[in-house]
C-alpha positions as CSV (number, residue, x, y, z in Angstrom):
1,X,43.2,314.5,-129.3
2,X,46.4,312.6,-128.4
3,X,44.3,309.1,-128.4
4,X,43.4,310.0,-131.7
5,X,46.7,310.9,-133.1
6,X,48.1,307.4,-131.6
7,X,45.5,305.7,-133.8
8,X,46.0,307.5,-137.0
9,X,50.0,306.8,-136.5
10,X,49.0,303.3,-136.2
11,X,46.8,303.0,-139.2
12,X,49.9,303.7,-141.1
13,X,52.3,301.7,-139.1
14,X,54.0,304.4,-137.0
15,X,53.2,302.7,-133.0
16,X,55.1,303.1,-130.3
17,X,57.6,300.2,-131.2
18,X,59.1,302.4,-134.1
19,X,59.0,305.2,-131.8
20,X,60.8,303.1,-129.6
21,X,63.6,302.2,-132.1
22,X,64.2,306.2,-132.9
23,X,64.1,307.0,-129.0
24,X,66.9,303.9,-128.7
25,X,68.9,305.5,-131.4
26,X,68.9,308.7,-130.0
27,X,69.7,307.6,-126.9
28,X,72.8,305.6,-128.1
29,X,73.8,308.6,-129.7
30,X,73.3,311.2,-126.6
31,X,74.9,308.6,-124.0
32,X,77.0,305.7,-125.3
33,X,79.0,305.1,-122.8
34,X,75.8,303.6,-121.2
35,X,75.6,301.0,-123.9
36,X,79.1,300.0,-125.0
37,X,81.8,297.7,-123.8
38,X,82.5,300.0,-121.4
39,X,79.4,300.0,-119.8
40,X,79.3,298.4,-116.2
41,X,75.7,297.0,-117.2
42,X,75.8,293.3,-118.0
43,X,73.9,293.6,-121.5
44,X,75.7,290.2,-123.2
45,X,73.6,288.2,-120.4
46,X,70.8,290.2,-120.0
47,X,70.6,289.9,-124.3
48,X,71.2,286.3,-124.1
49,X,68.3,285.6,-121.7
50,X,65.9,287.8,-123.6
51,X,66.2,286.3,-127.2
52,X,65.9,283.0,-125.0
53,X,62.4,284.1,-123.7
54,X,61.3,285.7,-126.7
55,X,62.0,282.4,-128.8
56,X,60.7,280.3,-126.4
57,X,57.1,282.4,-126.3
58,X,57.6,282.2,-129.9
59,X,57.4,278.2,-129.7
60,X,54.7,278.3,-127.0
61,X,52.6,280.4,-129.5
62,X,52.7,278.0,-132.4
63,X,50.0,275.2,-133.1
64,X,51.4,271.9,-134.0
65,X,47.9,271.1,-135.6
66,X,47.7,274.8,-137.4
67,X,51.1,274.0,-139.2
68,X,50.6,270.9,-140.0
69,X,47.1,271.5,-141.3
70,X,48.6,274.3,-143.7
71,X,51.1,272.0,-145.8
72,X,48.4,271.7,-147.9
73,X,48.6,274.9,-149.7
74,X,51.9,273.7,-151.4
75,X,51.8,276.2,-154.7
76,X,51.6,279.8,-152.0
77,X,54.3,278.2,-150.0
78,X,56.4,277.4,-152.4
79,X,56.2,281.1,-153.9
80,X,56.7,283.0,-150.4
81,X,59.5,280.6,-149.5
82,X,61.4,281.2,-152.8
83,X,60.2,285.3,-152.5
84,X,62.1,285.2,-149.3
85,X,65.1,283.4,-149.3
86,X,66.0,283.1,-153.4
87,X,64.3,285.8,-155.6
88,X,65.1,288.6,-153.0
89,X,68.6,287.8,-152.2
90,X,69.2,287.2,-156.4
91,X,67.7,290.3,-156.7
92,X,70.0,292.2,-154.4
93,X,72.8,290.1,-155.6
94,X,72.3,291.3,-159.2
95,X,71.8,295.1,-158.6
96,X,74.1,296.0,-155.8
97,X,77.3,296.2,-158.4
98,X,75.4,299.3,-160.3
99,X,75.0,301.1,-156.9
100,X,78.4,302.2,-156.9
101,X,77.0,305.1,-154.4
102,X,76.3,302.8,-151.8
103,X,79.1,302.2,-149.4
104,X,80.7,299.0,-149.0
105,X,80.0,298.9,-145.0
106,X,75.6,299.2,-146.0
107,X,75.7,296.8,-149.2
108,X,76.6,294.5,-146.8
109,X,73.4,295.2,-144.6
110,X,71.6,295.2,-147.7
111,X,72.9,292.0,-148.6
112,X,72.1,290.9,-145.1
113,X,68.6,292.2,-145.6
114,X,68.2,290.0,-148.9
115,X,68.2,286.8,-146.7
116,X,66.5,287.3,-144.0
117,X,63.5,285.3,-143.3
118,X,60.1,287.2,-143.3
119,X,58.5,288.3,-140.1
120,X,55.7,287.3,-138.6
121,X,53.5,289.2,-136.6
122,X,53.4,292.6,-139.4
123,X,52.7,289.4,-142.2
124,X,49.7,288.1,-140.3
125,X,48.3,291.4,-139.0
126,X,49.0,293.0,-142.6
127,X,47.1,290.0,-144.4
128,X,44.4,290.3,-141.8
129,X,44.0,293.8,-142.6
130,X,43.7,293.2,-146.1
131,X,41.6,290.1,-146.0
132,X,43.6,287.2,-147.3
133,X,44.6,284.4,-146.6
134,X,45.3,284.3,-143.0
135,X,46.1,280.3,-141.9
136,X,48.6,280.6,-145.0
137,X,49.9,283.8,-143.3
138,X,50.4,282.1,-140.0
139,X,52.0,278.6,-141.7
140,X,54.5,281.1,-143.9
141,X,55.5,283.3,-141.5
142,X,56.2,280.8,-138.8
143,X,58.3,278.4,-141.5
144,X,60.2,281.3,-142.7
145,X,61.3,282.2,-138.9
146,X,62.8,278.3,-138.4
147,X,63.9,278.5,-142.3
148,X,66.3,281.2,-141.2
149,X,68.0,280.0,-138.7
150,X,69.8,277.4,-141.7
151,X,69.5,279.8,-144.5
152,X,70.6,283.3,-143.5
153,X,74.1,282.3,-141.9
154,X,74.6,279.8,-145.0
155,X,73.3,282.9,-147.9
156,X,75.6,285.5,-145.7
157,X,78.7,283.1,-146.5
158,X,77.7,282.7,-150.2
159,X,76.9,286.3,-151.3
160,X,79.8,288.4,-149.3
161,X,83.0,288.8,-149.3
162,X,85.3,286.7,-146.9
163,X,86.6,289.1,-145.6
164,X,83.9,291.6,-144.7
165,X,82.6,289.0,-142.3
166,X,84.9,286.2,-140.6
167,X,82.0,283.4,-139.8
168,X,82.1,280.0,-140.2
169,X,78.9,278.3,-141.4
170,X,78.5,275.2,-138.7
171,X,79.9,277.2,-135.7
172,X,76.9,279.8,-136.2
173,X,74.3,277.0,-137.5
174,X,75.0,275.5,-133.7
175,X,75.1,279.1,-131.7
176,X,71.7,280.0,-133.4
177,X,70.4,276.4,-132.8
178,X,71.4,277.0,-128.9
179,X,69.6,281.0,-129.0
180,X,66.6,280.2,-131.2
181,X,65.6,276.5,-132.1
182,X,66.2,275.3,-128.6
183,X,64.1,277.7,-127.2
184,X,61.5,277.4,-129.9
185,X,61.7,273.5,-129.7
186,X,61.0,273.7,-125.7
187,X,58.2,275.9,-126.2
188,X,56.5,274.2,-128.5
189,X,56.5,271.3,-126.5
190,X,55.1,273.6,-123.7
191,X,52.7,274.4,-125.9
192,X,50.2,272.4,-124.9
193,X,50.0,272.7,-120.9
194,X,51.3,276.5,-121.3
195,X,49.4,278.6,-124.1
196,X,45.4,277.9,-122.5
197,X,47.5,279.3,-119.7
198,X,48.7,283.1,-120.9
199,X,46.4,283.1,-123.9
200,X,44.4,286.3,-122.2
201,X,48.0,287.5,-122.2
202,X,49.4,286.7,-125.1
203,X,49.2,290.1,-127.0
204,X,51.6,291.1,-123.6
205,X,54.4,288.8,-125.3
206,X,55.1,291.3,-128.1
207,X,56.6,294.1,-125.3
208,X,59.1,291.7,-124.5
209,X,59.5,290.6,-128.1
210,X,60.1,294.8,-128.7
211,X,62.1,295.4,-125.6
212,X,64.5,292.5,-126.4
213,X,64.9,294.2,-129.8
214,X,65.1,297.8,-128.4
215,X,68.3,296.7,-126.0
216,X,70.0,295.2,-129.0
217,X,69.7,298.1,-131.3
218,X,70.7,300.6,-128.2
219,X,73.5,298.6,-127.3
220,X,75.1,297.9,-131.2
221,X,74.3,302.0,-132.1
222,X,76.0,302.7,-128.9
223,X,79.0,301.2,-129.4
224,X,79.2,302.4,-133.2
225,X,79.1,305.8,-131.7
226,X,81.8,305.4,-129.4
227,X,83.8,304.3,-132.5
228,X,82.4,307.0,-134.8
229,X,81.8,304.2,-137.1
230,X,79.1,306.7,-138.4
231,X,81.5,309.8,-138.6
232,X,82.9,309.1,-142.4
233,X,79.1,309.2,-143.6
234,X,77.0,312.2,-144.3
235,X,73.0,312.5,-143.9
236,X,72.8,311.9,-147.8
237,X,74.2,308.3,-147.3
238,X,70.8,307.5,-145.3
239,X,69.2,309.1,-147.7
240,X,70.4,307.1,-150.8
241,X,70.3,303.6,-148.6
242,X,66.8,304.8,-147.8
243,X,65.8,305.1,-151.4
244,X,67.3,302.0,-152.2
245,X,65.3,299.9,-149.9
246,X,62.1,301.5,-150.9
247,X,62.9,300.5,-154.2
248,X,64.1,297.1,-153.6
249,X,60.3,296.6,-151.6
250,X,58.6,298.0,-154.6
251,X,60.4,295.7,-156.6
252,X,60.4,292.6,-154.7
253,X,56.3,293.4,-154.5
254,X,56.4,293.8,-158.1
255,X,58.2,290.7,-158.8
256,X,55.7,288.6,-156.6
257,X,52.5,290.2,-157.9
258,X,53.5,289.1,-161.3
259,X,54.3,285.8,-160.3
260,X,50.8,285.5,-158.4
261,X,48.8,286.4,-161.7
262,X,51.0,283.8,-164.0
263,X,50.0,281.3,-161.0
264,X,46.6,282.0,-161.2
265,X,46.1,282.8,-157.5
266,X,42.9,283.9,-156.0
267,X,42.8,287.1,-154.4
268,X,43.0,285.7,-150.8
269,X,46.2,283.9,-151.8
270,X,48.0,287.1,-154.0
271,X,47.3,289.3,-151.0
272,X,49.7,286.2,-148.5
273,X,52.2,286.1,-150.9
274,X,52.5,289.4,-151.5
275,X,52.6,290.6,-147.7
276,X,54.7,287.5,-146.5
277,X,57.1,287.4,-149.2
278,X,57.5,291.5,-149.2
279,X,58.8,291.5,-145.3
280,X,62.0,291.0,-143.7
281,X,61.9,290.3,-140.1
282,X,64.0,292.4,-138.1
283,X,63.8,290.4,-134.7
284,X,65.9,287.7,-136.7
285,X,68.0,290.3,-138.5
286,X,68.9,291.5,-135.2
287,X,69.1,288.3,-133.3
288,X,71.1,286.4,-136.3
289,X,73.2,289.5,-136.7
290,X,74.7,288.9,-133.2
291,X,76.3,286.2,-133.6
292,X,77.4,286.6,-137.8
293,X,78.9,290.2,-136.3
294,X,79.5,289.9,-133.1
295,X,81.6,293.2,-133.1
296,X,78.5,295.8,-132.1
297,X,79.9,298.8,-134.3
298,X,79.6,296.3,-137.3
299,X,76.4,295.2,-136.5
300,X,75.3,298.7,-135.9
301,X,76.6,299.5,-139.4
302,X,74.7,296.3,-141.1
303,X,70.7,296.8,-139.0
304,X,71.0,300.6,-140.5
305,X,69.6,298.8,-143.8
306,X,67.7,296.8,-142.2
307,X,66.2,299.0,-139.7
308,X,64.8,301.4,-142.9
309,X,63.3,298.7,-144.4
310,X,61.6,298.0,-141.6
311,X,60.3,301.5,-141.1
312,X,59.4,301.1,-144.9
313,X,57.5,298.0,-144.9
314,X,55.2,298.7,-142.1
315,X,54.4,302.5,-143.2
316,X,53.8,301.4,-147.1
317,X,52.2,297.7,-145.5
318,X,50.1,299.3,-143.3
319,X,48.6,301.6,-146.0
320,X,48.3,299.1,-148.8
321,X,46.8,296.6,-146.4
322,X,44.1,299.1,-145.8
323,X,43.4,300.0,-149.4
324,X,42.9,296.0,-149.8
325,X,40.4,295.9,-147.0
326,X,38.6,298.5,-148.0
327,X,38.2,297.9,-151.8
328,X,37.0,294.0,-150.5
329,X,34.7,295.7,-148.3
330,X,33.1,297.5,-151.3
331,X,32.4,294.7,-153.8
């Protein structure tokens, strides 16, 4: 009975990593004191070493000859790439001044959301699911994660407001280079003598991947309950930001399907771009968003946004993915 509850959750994108997140949550909420400054657990190094390990498992996973064999599909790249980091942060740019109901403090996580690059493992599995093009999947998802790193920071200082944020674009640039290209760089180097190594282990990566992202969002809810941050906002607010990044994924999806059928794509091609140019990745949003806000109550304030969308995109993924997959199974 249970095993077969586990698997219907997962069908539709409820696992035990978005369980997780809610458990971490609560449990900010019911202790902070364990995860705030105050805390006598050392979680700046403990952090630090994590996103090191997850980026650098990150590199060891990628295939030199995969990527470079998937430039060829220019057209598909060129539309998730600009999905990503230009049409959805234009988007958000153009309709966050008639959401007047949205506080300040969440249009700038929604404006954080906007530029984030898409995420990778949901992409691939999500394409898989539905049959598309899956190489493409891989080459986006994985040049959208490096993309990042250089666009994020450099959108964040174009689209808000000076003083919401104090960041200076070359300072981050070389603190993310440090925490996620250096470790990406070393492991794809690794790649080679490392991966025929762990490959039967591989799929073990993603609990450090989730664990790594589970300490972060404990330890920045924590201390934004310590400082009430939260106190001002009733349980409507989430409900309006929840509606609004529903919307924005329906429109971003929207925007890209049309797109797709002026290009002329084939069905394996629409069903990339549509699920790699739809998601936001919320191991960079939460990585990236520790060093733009480095105050924790902030950044607890900004992954709220970002954190629904994520719930959002892998429920409403999940369930399109397998309506794809199933009407291709059909024909």
């Amino acid at each position: 009975m249970i095993t077969k509850l586990a698997r219907t959750l997962n069908k539709v994108g409820i696992n035990g990593f978005l369980l997780g997140l809610f458990a971490a949550i609560l449990f900010a909420w019911l202790f902070p004191q364990f995860g705030s400054r105050t805390s006598s657990i050392p979680w700046k190094p403990i952090i630090n070493v994590g996103i090191a390990l997850v980026f650098f498992f990150y590199g060891v996973k990628l295939n030199p000859v995969q990527l470079k064999a998937g430039l060829k599909n220019w057209r598909l790249h060129m539309l998730i790439q600009l999905s990503t980091f230009v049409i959805f942060p234009v988007l958000v740019f153009l309709i966050l001044p008639f959401l007047p109901w949205i506080d300040k403090d969440f249009q700038l996580g929604i404006s954080y959301l906007s530029v984030l690059p898409s995420t990778v493992s949901a992409s691939v599995v999500m394409v898989s699911i539905a049959e598309g093009n899956i190489p493409g999947a891989i080459f986006n998802a994985s040049i959208s994660s490096l993309l990042g790193v250089v666009v994020t920071p450099l959108w964040m200082g174009l689209l808000v407001d000076s003083a919401a944020i104090q960041m200076e674009f070359l300072p981050t640039l070389g603190e993310l280079s440090v925490k996620v290209l250096l470790p990406v760089a070393l492991g794809v180097m690794a790649h080679r003598w490392l991966f025929p190594r762990i490959a039967k282990h591989i799929a073990m990566i993603k609990y450090l991947d989730q664990t790594v992202i589970m300490i972060i969002v404990f330890t920045s809810f924590a201390q934004s309950f310590a400082q009430q941050v939260f106190l001002p906002y009733s349980y409507t607010v989430l409900v309006e930001v929840a509606l609004t990044m529903l919307s924005l994924f329906f429109l971003i999806w929207i925007i890209i399907a049309g797109v797709c059928r002026m290009l002329g794509f084939r069905r394996d091609d629409r069903i990339t771009a549509l699920f790699c140019g739809s998601k936001k990745s919320l191991v960079q949003g939460v990585v990236i968003g520790k060093v733009i806000f480095p105050d924790p109550a902030v950044l607890g304030l900004v992954l709220l946004p970002v954190m629904l969308y994520h719930i959002q995109q892998l429920i409403i993924g999940s369930m399109i993915a397998s309506k794809f997959g199933r009407l291709q199974n059909q024909t």
